[in-house]
C-alpha positions in Angstrom: 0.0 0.0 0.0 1.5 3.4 -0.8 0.9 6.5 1.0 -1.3 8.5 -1.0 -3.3 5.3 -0.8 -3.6 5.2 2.6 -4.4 9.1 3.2 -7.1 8.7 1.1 -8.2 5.5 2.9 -7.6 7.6 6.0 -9.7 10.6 4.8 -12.6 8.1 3.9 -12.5 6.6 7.1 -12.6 10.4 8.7 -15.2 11.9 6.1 -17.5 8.9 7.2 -17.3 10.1 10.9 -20.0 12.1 11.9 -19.6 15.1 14.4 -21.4 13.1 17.2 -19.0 10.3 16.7 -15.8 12.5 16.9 -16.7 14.4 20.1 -15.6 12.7 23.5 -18.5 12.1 25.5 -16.8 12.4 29.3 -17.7 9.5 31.2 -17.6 11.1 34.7 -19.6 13.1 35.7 -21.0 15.1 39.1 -25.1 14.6 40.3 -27.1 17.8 40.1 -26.5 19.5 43.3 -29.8 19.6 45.8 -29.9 22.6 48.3 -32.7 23.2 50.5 -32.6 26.3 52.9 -33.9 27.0 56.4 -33.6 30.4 57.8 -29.8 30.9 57.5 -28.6 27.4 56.9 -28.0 25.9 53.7 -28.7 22.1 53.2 -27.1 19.9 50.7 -29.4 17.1 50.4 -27.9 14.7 48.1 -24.1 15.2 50.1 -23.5 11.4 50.5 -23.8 10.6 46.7 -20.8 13.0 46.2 -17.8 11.1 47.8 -19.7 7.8 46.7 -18.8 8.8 43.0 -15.5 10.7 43.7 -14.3 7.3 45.7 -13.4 9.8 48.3 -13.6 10.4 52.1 -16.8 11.7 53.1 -15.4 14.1 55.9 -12.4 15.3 53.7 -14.8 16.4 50.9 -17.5 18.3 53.9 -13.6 19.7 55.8 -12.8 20.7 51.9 -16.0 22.6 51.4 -16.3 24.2 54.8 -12.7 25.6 54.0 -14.3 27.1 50.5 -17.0 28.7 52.3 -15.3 29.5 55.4 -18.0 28.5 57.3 -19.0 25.8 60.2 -20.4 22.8 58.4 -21.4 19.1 59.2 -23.0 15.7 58.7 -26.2 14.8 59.3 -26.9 11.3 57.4 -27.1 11.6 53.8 -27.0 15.2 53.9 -24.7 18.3 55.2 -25.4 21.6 57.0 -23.7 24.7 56.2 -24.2 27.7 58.1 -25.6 31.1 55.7 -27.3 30.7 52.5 -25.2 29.2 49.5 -26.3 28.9 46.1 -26.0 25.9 44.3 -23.7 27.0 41.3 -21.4 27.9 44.6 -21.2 24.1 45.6 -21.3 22.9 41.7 -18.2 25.4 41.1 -16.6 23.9 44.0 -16.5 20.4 43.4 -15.3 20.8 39.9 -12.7 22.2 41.5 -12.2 19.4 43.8 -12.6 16.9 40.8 -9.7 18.8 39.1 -7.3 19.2 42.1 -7.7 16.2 44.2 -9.4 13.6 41.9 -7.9 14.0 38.3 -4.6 12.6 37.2 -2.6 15.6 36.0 -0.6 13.6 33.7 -3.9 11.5 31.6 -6.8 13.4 33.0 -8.0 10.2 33.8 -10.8 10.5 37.1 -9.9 7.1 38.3 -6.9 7.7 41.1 -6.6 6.9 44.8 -4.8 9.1 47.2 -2.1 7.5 49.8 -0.2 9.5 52.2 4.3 8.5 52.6 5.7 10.2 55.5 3.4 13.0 55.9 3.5 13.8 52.1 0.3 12.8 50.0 0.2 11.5 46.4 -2.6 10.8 43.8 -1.9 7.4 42.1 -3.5 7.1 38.7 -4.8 3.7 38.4 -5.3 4.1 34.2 -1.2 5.2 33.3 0.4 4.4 36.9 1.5 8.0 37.2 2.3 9.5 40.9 1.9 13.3 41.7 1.9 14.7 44.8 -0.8 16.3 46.4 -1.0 20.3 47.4 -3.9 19.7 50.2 -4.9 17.7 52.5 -8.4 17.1 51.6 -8.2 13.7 49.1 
């Protein structure tokens, strides 16, 4: 086969790709965020399905948020109380934030990692290309 042949096997190929097919369709993805609000206290209803799908500790993701919002916060079941009136593009913003910081692998982009602490210093291990980066908080 010579190479004009197979660009122009290559270009049928691409031509018969249509737009849906080419765009990456990203296969993690973070619930709707449910807030409820009760005089000055914000509720997050659906806070345990968070750390569920970021395979993550359910306190370190409430300590991370409280830090964000530099306000009291805690656990009550399923859900979380935070103290004033939050909107919920403020917690949506803020776990992307958490996805890309403590969850994705900065080397594939990949979400699957797990974090593991080695004397006092903590790294996120990337379970899809093995890669290990350290971590710049303390809230994985």
């Amino acid at each position: 086969m010579t190479k004009t042949e197979y660009e122009a096997l290559l270009k049928r190929i691409k031509d018969g790709l249509s737009d849906e097919n080419r765009q990456t369709v990203e296969r993690f993805e973070l619930p709707p965020v449910d807030v409820m609000w009760e005089g000055q206290k914000t509720f997050l209803r659906n806070f345990s399905e968070f750390p569920k799908i970021l395979r993550r500790d359910p306190d370190k993701v409430l300590q991370y948020l409280a830090k964000e919002f530099a306000v009291p916060a805690e656990r009550m079941g399923d859900k979380a109380m935070f103290i004033g009136k939050r909107d919920p593009d403020d917690f949506t913003r803020l776990l992307r934030i958490y996805v890309k910081d403590y969850l994705e692998c900065p080397t594939c982009g990949s979400p699957d990692t797990k974090a593991s602490k080695e004397n006092r210093i903590s790294f996120l291990l990337c379970e899809a290309c093995g890669a290990k980066s350290t971590l710049k908080g303390k809230y994985a």
